[in-house]
C-alpha positions as CSV (number, residue, x, y, z in Angstrom):
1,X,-68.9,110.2,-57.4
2,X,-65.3,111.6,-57.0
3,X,-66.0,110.8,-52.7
4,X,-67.1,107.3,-53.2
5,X,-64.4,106.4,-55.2
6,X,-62.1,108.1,-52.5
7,X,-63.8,106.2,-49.9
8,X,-63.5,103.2,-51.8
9,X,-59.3,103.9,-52.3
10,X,-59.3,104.9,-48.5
11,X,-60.9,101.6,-47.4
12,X,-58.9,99.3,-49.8
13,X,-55.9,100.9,-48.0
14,X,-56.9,100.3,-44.7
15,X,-57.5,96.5,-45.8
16,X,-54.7,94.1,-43.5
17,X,-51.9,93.5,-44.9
18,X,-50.8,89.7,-44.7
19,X,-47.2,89.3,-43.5
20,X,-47.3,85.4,-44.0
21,X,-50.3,83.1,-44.3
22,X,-48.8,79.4,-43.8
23,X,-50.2,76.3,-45.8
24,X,-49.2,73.3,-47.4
25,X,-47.0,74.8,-50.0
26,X,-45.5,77.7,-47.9
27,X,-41.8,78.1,-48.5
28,X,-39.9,78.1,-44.9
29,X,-36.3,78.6,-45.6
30,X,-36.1,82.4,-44.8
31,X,-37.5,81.2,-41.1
32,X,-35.1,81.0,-38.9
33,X,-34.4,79.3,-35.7
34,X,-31.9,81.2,-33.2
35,X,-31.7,78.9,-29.7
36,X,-29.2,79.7,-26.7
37,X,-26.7,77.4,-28.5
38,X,-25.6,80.7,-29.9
39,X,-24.2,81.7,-26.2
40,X,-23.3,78.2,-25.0
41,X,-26.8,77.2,-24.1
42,X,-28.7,73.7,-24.8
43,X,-32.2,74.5,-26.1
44,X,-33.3,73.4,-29.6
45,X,-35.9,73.9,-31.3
46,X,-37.5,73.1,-35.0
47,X,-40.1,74.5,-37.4
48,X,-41.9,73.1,-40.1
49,X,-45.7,72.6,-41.9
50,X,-47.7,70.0,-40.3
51,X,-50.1,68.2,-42.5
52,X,-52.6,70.9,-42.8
53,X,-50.0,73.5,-43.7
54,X,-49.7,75.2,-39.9
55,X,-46.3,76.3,-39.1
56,X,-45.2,74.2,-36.0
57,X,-42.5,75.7,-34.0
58,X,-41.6,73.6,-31.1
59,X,-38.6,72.3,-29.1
60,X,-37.1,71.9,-25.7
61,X,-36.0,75.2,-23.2
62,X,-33.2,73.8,-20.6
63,X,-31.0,76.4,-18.5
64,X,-28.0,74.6,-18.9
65,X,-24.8,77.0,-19.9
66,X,-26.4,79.9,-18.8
67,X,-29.4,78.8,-21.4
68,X,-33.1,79.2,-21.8
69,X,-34.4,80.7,-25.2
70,X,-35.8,79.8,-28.3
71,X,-36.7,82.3,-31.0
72,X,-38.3,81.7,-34.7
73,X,-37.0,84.6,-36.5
74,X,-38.2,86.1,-40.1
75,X,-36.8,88.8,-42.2
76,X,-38.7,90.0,-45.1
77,X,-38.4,92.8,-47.8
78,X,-38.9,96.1,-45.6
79,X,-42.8,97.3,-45.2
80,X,-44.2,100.5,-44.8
81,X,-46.7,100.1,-42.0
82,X,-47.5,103.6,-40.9
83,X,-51.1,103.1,-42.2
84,X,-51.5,99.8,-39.3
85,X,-51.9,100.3,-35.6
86,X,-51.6,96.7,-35.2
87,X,-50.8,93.1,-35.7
88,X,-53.1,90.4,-35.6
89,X,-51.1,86.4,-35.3
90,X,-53.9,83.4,-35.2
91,X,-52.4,80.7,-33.3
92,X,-52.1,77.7,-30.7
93,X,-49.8,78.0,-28.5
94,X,-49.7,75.2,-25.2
95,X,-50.9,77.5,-22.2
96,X,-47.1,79.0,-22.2
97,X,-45.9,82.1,-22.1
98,X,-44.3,83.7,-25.6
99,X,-43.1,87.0,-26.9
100,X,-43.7,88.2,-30.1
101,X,-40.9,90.7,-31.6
102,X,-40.3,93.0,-34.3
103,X,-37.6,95.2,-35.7
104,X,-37.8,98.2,-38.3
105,X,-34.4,97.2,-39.3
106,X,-32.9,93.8,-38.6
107,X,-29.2,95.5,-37.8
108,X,-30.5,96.6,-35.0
109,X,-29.8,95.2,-31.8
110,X,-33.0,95.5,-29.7
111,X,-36.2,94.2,-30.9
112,X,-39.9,96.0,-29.8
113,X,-41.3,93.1,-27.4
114,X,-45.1,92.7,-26.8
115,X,-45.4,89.7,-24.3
116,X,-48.7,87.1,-25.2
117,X,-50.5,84.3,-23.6
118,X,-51.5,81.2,-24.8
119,X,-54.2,79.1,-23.8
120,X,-54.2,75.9,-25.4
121,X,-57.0,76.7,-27.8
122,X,-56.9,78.5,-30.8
123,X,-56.7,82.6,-30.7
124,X,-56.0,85.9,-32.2
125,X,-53.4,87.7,-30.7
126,X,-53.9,91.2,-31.3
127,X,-50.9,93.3,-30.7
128,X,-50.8,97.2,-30.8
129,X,-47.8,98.1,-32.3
130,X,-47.4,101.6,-30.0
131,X,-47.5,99.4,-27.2
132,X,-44.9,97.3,-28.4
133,X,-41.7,98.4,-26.1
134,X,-38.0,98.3,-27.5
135,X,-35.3,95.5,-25.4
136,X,-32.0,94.2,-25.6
137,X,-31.2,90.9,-23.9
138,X,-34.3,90.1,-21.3
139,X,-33.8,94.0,-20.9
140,X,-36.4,97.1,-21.3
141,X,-34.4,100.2,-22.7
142,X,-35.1,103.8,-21.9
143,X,-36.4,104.5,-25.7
144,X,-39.7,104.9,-26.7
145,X,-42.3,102.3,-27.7
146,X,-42.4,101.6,-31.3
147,X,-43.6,104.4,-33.6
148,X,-41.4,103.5,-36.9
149,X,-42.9,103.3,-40.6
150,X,-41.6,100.3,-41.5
151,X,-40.4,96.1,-40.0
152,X,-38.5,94.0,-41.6
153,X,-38.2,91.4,-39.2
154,X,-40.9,89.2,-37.2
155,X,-39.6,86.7,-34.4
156,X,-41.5,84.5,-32.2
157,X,-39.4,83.9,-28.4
158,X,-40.2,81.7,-25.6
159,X,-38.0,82.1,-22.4
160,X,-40.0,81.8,-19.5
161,X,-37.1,81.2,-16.8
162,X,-37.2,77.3,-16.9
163,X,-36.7,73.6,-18.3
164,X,-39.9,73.0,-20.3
165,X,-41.1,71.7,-23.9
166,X,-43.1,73.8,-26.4
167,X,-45.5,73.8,-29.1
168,X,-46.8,76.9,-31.1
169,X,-49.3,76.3,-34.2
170,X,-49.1,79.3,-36.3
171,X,-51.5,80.4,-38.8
172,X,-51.0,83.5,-40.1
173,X,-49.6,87.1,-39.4
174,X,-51.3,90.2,-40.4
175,X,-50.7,93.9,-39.9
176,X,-54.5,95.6,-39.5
């Protein structure tokens, strides 16, 4: 009995842990939106629930001013994650090109990157966090790939070198 019920703890440990699950009465206003503005730059970008309760996060990318990026950035109560390998984001994107970042602590100045595909249908982007590696400004570092025990910060990034329009649908974010 004493193993089953050990079992039973181990499993109900190992169950994903939901980092935000968007619907119709999720509360936004710790997203954030950080475009190029904040370096002179001219992209903008919004996010907000569409009917169904999605989270929308679109916008316009222009290289004016040295531009071209638009991040949705969230900071939550730290996590302890050393129990998940990975992170699991259901989504739409538009067939672009996206990053998805995350920071043990949001003082610092590099993010872990793990660079994502969309296709224009709905996915799950599953992300191993050891492969997530750690940049600072469009730059890898010479660090290690991600092996902390705890994020406090998600951020969604598009910056794919050129003028273009976006559209990301996002679901939910889960840490498996």
């Amino acid at each position: 009995m004493k193993l089953f019920l050990t079992l039973i703890v181990l499993f109900l440990s190992m169950q994903a842990h939901v980092i935000f699950d968007f619907n119709k009465k999720s509360d936004l206003q710790d997203w954030i939106i950080v475009d190029d503005v904040v370096m002179g730059g001219r992209s903008s970008s919004t996010f907000k629930l569409d009917k169904n309760g999605l989270g929308i996060f679109e916008g316009n990318i222009s290289l004016e001013n040295n531009g071209g990026f638009s991040s949705l950035r969230y900071r939550f109560e730290k996590k302890t994650i050393k129990e998940y390998t990975q992170v699991k984001i259901c989504l739409r994107g538009d067939g672009k090109k996206y990053q998805f970042r995350i920071k043990s602590n949001s003082g610092d100045y590099y993010s872990y990157i793990a660079p994502f595909s969309t296709s224009g249908e709905w996915q799950e982007i599953v992300i191993p966090l050891k492969g997530m590696y750690p940049s600072f400004r469009g730059r890898r570092l010479n660090q290690p790939n991600f092996s902390n025990n705890f994020i406090e910060e998600v951020t969604f990034l598009i910056g794919n070198k050129k003028d273009e329009s976006f559209k990301l649908f996002i679901d939910k974010i889960v840490l498996e």
